[in-house]
N, C-alpha and C positions, 0 to 999 in steps of 0.2 A: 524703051525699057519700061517694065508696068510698076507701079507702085507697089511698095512695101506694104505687104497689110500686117497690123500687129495689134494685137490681142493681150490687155491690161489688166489684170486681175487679183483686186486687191480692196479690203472691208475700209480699209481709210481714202473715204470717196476724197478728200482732198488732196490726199495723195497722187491718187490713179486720175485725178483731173490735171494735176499738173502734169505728171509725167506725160500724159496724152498731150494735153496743148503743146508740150515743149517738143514733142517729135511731128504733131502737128504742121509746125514751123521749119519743119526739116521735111517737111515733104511725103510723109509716111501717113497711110490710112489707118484710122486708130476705133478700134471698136473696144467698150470696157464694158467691165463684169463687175460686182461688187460679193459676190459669192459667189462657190465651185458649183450650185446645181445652176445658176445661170452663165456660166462659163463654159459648162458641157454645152448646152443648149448653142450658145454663140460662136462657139468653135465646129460644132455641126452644121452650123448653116452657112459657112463660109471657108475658104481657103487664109491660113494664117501662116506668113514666113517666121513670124516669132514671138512668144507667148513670155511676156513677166507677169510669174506667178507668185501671189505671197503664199510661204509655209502656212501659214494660222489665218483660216476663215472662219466665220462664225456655222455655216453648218457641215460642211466636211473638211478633211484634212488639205493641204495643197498638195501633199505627196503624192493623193488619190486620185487630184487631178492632173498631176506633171504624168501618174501610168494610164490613163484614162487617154491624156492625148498623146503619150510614148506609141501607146497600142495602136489607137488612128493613124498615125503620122510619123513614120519614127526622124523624118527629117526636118521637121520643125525643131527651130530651136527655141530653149526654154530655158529662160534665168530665172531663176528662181531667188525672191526677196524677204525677208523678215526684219522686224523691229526687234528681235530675241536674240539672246547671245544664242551662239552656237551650240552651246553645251544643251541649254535648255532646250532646243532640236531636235539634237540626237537623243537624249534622254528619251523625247518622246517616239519619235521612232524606233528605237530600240523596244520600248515597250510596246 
């Protein structure tokens, strides 16, 4: 069976380094991103079984990148993560 590859994307590098080391430990290939234009880029140059995305990067939306690899991939899966209530989310995507 091939390794997991999983793709981390997320502006709190402390964050997205734990998260990686901890699935690291489980056996899974962990490529990270710390913003969505190099997250495009890393997710182009490789096959990803599944993508944690945070809502709020510092130069685009996460939303743009979860339709950005929706488009590419529509069978990657994709959790998507925030430090934000919920409200404050939707808020923004609504507008």
């Amino acid at each position: 069976m091939s390794q997991t590859n999983v793709l981390i994307v997320d502006d709190n590098q402390d964050l997205a380094d734990g998260l990686g080391m901890v699935l690291e430990d489980e056996d899974k290939h962990v490529s990270l991103a710390y913003n969505g234009t190099d997250a495009i880029k890393i997710f182009d140059s490789a096959h990803f079984d599944i993508v944690f995305l945070d809502v709020k990067l510092p130069d685009m939306n996460g939303i743009e990148v979860f339709h950005y690899i929706h488009k590419k991939d529509p069978q990657v899966r994709v959790i998507m993560m925030t430090g934000f209530r919920i409200e404050q989310v939707l808020a923004e995507v609504i507008d």
